[in-house]
C-alpha positions in Angstrom: -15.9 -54.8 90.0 -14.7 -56.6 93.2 -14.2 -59.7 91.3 -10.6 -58.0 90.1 -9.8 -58.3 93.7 -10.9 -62.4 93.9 -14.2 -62.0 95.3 -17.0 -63.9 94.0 -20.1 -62.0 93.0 -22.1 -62.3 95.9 -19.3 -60.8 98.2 -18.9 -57.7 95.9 -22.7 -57.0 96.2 -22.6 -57.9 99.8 -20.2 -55.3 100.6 -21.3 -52.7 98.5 -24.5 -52.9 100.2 -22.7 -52.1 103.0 -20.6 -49.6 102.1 -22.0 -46.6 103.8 -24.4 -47.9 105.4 -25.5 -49.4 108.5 -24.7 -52.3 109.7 -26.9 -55.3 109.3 -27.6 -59.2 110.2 -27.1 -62.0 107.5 -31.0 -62.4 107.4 -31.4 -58.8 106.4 -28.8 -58.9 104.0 -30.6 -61.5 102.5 -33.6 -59.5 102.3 -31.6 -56.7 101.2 -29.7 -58.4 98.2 -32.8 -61.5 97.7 -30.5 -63.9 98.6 -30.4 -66.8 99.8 -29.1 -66.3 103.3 -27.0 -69.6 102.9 -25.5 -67.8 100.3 -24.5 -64.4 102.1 -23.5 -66.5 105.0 -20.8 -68.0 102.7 -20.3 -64.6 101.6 -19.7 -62.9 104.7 -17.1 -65.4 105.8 -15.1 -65.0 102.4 -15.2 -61.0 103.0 -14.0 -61.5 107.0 -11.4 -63.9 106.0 -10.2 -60.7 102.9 -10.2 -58.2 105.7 -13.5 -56.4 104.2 -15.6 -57.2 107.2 -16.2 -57.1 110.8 -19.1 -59.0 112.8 -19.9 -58.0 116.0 -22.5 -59.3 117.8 -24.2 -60.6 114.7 -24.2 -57.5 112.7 -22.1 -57.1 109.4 -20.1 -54.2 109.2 -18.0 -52.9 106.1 -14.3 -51.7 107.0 -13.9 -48.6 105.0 -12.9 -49.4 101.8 -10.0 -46.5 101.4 -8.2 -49.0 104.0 -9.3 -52.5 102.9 -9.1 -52.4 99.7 -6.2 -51.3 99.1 -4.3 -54.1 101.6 -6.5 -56.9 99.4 -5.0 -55.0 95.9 -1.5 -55.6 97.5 -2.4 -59.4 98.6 -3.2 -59.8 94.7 -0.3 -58.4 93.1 1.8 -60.6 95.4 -0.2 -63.4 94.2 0.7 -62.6 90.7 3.9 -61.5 91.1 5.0 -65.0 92.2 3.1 -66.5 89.6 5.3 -64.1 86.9 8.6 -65.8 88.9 7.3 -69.4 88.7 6.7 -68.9 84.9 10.1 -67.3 84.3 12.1 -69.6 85.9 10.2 -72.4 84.2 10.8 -71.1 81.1 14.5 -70.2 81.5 14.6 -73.9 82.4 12.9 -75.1 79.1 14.3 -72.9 76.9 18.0 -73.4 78.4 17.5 -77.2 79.4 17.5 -80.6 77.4 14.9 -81.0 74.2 11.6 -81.8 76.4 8.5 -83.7 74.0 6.0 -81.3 75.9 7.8 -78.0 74.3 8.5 -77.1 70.5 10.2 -73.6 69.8 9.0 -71.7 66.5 11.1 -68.9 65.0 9.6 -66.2 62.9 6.6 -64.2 62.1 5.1 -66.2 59.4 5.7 -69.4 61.1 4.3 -68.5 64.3 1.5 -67.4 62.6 1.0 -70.1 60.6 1.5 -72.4 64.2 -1.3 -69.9 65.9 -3.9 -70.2 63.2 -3.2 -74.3 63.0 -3.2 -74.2 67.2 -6.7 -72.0 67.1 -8.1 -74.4 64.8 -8.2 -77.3 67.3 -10.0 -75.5 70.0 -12.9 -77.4 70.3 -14.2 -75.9 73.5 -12.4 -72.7 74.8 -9.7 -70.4 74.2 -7.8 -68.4 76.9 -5.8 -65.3 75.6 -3.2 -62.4 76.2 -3.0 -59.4 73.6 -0.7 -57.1 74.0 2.2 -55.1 71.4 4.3 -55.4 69.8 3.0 -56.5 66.7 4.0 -57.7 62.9 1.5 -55.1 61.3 -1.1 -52.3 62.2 -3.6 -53.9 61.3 -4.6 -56.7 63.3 -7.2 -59.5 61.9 -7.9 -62.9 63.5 -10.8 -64.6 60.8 -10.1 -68.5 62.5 -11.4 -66.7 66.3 -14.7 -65.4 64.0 -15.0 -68.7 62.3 -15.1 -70.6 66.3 -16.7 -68.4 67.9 -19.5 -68.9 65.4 -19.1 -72.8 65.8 -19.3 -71.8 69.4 -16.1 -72.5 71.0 -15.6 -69.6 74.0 -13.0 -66.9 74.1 -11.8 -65.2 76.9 -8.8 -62.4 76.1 -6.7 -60.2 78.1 -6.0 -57.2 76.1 -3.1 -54.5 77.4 -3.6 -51.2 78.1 -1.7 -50.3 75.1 -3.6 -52.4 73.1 -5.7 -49.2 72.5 -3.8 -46.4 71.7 -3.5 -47.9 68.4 -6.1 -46.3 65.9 -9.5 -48.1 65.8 -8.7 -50.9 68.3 -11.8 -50.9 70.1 -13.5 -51.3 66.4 -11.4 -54.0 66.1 -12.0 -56.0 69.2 -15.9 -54.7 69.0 -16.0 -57.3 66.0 -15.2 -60.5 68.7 -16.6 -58.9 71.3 -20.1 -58.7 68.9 -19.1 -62.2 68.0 -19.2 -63.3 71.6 -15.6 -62.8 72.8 -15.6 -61.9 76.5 -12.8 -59.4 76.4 -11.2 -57.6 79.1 -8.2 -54.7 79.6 -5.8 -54.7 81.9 -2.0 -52.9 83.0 1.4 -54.8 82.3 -0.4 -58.1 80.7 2.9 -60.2 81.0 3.5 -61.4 76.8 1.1 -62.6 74.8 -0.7 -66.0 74.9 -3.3 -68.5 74.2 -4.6 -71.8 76.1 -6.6 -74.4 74.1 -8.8 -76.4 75.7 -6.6 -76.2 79.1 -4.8 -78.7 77.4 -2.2 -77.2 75.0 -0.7 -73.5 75.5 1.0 -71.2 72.8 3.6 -68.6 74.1 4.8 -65.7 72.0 7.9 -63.6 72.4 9.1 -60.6 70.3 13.5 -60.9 69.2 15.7 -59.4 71.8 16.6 -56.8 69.4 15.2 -55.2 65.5 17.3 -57.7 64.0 16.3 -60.8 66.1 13.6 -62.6 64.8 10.0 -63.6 67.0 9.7 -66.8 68.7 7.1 -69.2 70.1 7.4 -72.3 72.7 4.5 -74.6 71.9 3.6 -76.5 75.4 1.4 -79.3 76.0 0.9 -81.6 79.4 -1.2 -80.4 82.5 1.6 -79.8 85.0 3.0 -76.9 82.1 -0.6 -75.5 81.2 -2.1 -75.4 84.6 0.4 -72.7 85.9 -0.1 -70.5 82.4 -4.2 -70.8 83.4 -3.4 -70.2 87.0 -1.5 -67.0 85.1 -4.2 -66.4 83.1 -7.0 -66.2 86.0 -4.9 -64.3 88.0 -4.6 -61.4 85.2 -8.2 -61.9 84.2 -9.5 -61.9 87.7 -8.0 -58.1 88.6 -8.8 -56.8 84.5 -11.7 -54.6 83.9 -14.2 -55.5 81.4 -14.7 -54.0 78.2 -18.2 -53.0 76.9 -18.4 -52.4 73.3 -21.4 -53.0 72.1 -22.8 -50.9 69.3 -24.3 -47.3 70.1 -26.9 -45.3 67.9 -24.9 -42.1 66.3 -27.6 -40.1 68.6 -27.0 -42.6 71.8 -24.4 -39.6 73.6 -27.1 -37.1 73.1 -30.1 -39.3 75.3 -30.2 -38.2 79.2 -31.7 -42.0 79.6 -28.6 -44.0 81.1 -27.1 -46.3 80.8 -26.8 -46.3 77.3 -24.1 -48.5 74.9 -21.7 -45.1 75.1 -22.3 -44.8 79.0 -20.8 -48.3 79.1 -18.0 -47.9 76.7 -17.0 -44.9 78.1 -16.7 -45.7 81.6 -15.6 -49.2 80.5 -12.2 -47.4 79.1 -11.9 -44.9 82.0 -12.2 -48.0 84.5 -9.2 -49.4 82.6 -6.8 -46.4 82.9 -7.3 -44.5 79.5 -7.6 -40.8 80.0 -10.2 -38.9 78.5 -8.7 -38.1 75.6 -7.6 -41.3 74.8 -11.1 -42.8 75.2 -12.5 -39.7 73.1 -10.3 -40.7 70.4 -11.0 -44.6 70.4 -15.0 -44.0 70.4 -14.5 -41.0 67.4 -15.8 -37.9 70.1 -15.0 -34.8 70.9 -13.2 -34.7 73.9 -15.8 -31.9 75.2 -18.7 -35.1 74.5 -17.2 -37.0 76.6 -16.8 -34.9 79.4 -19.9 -33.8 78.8 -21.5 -37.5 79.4 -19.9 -38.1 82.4 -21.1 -34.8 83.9 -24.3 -36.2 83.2 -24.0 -39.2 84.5 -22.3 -37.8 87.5 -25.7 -35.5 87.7 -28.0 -38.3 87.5 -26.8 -40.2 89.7 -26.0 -38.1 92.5 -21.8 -38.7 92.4 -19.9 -35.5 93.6 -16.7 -37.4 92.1 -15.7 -39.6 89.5 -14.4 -42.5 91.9 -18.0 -42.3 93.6 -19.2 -42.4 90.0 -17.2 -45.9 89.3 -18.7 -47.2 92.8 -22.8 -46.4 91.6 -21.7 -47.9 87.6 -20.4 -51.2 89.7 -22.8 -51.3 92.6 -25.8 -51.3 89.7 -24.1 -53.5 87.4 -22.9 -51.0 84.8 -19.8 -52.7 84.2 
């Protein structure tokens, strides 16, 4: 879960080890964790230098995260806030400027789609992705992703939060995710795109108004593509992933945790959807729902649902 906020993986466990509890010495740690203490050394540097930290005398201590936490989450968003400006300005640049060989504009829905499916098609080794509304149609299919993720050419895709309060989106993206997509959600994803390769990047905008039609800006050349993958890693980096693999029919009713629904269901709560919302997307009753996460609050000892995300991400639920 830390990793939204930039840490690597051995910092988040790090400091959720240390999260209420005592403090402790690198070596321990290491014991602690079975790590290698050159490892955790390296982590507990990264986590003084965020502010997450404090040694004294050789012993790690945790600043309480209600503090720390949220002064990183602000570091972030400034981060990607002037990433946003960079991009606009760029783009207002391109757009307004002289014809430039690096950038082609498409206009309209068929021909954008047309230029995404022909763009997709020469992935050869990974795709980077944004998702979000509005779209041409209610019913969104994407066959060529299938086709490549089968060949095995790797997806990574942003989705926005309203992404799923259309009927039977997380059935939708359960198909890539089953087909290997590594798919996260997130608030305000900025428009929609996707990065080929980290060498060519398709941008896609909806008309000013009903009567305008879609557009597209087709950019190649590394100096363009590196800021929209700085873009995209800064977005991916603070989304919350989505777990949607396939549960029994039964799978709710089983006290063993966590099961496929456990991590669907706190997968969608982690990314802001309230409980009726995720009730709807998995085909529940609202009262299921809440009925599985008193559960899982019972089994594992939470008093609240925030301590309840802590024990999902300290035990790598998530």
């Amino acid at each position: 879960m830390l990793s939204a906020f930039g840490l690597s993986e051995t910092a988040g466990r790090v400091y959720l080890n240390l999260v209420g509890a005592a403090p402790g010495t690198v070596p321990d740690l290491a014991d602690a964790l079975t790590v290698d203490p050159v490892d955790v050394a390296a982590a507990v540097t990264e986590l003084t230098q965020a502010g997450l930290v404090r040694v004294v005398d050789g012993l790690v201590d945790a600043a309480p995260p209600e503090l720390a936490i949220d002064a990183l989450l602000m570091q972030r968003m400034r981060q990607l806030q002037e990433a946003r400006i960079s991009l606009g300005e760029w783009l207002r640049q391109r757009v307004a400027g002289p014809a430039d060989q690096g950038v082609a504009m498409v206009v309209g829905a068929a021909a954008i789609t047309q230029t995404f499916d022909q763009f997709l098609r020469g992935a050869q080794d990974e795709v980077l992705g944004f998702d979000r509304p509005p779209y041409a149609s209610d019913y969104y299919d994407n066959p060529t992703e299938l086709d490549l993720l089968g060949r095995g050419v790797k997806f990574r895709v942003v989705y926005d939060r309203r992404v799923l309060e259309r009927p039977h989106a997380i059935d939708q993206i359960g198909r890539f995710v089953a087909a290997g997509e590594q798919a996260r959600i997130a608030a305000g994803v900025p428009g929609k795109l996707a990065v080929a390769d980290r060498r060519r990047a398709l941008l896609s905008f909806p008309g000013r108004d009903e009567t305008a039609e879609p557009w597209a800006l087709m950019v190649q050349g590394a100096t363009w593509v590196d800021v929209l993958v700085a873009l995209f890693s800064e977005v991916w980096d603070r989304a919350t992933p989505l777990r949607l693999a396939p549960a029994a029919v039964d799978d709710v009713d089983r006290w063993t945790v966590p099961t496929a629904v456990d991590r669907r269901i706190l997968s969608l709560l982690m990314s802001g959807l309230p409980d009726k919302a995720v009730a709807n997307q998995l085909g529940m009753s609202l009262r299921t729902v809440q009925r599985r996460l008193r559960q899982l609050m019972d089994v594992t000892g939470s008093a609240t649902r925030m301590q309840l995300g802590w024990y999902a991400a300290r035990n790598d639920w998530l």
